[in-house]
N, C-alpha and C positions, 0 to 999 in steps of 0.2 A: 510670659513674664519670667524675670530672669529669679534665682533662688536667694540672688543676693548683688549689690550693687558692688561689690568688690571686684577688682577686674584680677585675673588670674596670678598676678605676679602680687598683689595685695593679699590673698589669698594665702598662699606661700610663706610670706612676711606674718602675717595674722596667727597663722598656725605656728610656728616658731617665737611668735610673740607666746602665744600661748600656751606653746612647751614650756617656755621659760616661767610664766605664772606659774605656771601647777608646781613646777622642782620649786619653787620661791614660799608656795603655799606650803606644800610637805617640809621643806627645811622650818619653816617658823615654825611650823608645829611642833615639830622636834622640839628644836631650841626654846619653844615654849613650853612643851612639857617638859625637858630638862632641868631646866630652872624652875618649875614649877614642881617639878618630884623632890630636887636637893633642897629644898626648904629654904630660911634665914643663912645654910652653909652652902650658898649653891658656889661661890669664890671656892673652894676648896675643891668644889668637886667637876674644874672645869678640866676634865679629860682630854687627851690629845682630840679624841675624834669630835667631840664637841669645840671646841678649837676651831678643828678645819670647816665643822660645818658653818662655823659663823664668820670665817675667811672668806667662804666660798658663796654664803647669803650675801657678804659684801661684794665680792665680784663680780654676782652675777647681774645683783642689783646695781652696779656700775655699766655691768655690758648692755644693759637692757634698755638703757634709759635712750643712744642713739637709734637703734630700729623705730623706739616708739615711738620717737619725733617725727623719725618720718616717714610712718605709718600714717600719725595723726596727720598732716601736713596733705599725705598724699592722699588721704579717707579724705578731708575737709571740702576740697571743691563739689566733689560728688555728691558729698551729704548733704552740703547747702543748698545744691540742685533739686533734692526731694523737697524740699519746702515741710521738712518737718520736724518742729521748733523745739522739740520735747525731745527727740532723737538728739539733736543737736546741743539742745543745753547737756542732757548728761553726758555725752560725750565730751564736753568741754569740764564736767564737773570730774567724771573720771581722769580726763588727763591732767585737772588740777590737784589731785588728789595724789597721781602718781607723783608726779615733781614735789610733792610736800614730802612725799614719801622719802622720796630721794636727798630732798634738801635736810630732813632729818635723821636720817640714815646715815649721810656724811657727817653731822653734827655730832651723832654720836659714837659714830667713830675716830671722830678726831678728839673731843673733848671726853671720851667715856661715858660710862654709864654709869654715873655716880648718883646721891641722893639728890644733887641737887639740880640733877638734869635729868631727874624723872620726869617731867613736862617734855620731854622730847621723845621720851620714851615711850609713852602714853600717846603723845601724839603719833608716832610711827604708829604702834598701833593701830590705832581709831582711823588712822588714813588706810591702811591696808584693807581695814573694814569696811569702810567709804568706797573704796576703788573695787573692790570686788562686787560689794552689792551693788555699788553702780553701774556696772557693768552686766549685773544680771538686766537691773531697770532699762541699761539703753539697750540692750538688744530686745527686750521684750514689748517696747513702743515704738523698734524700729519698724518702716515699711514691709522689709521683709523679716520676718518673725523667723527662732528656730524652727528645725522641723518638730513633731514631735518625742521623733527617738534621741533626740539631742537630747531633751530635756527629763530622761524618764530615770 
């Protein structure tokens, strides 16, 4: 039995998707706790390097969105082949999650981050939290499970 229904070049695709998570994950955090340290003055205290780091969360998060598509696209036939319903919703739930991400990502980089586009803000958020955890759930109901040192 194979360790995973990904054919080798998905594989490839997959890990590079998931390089890009993790720099996506660590920059938010950042930028989370930077905003998060400079209080009610964080406008004053947006530093060059913080600047670039939220250029570069924008970019990547721009770059990222074509492989995923069709990662998903080309993961899809195979996953429906497993006949497993629960794999397959959150995978669909994850890639809804991502394109929300995305579609208020761009929202709020075009419109800002003002008080009255907190709801968008919050929403990015809450999506990135959705698409991560859901991402733990669909691999851990998939057919093939990680191994255990994945997960330690």
């Amino acid at each position: 039995m194979a360790d995973s229904i990904l054919t080798p070049g998905q594989r490839r695709l997959h890990l590079a998707l998931m390089a890009m998570a993790v720099f996506m994950t660590g920059n938010a955090a950042y930028l989370f706790a930077a905003r998060l340290l400079a209080g009610e003055s964080y406008v004053s205290a947006l530093t060059r390097f913080y600047q670039s780091q939220l250029v570069l969360h924008v970019a990547v998060g721009i770059v990222v969105l074509l492989p995923m598509a069709v990662f998903v696209v080309w993961h899809m036939r195979r996953a429906l082949a497993m006949h497993n319903r629960r794999a397959v919703w959150t995978g669909v739930a994850v890639t809804a999650a991502t394109v929300a991400l995305f579609v208020t990502g761009l929202f709020l980089f075009q419109k800002a981050n003002s008080a009255e586009n907190r709801w968008a803000f919050i929403a990015h958020q809450v999506m990135a939290l959705v698409a991560s955890l859901g991402y733990v759930v669909h691999r851990f109901i998939s057919h093939h499970k990680p191994q255990a040192w994945a997960v330690r």
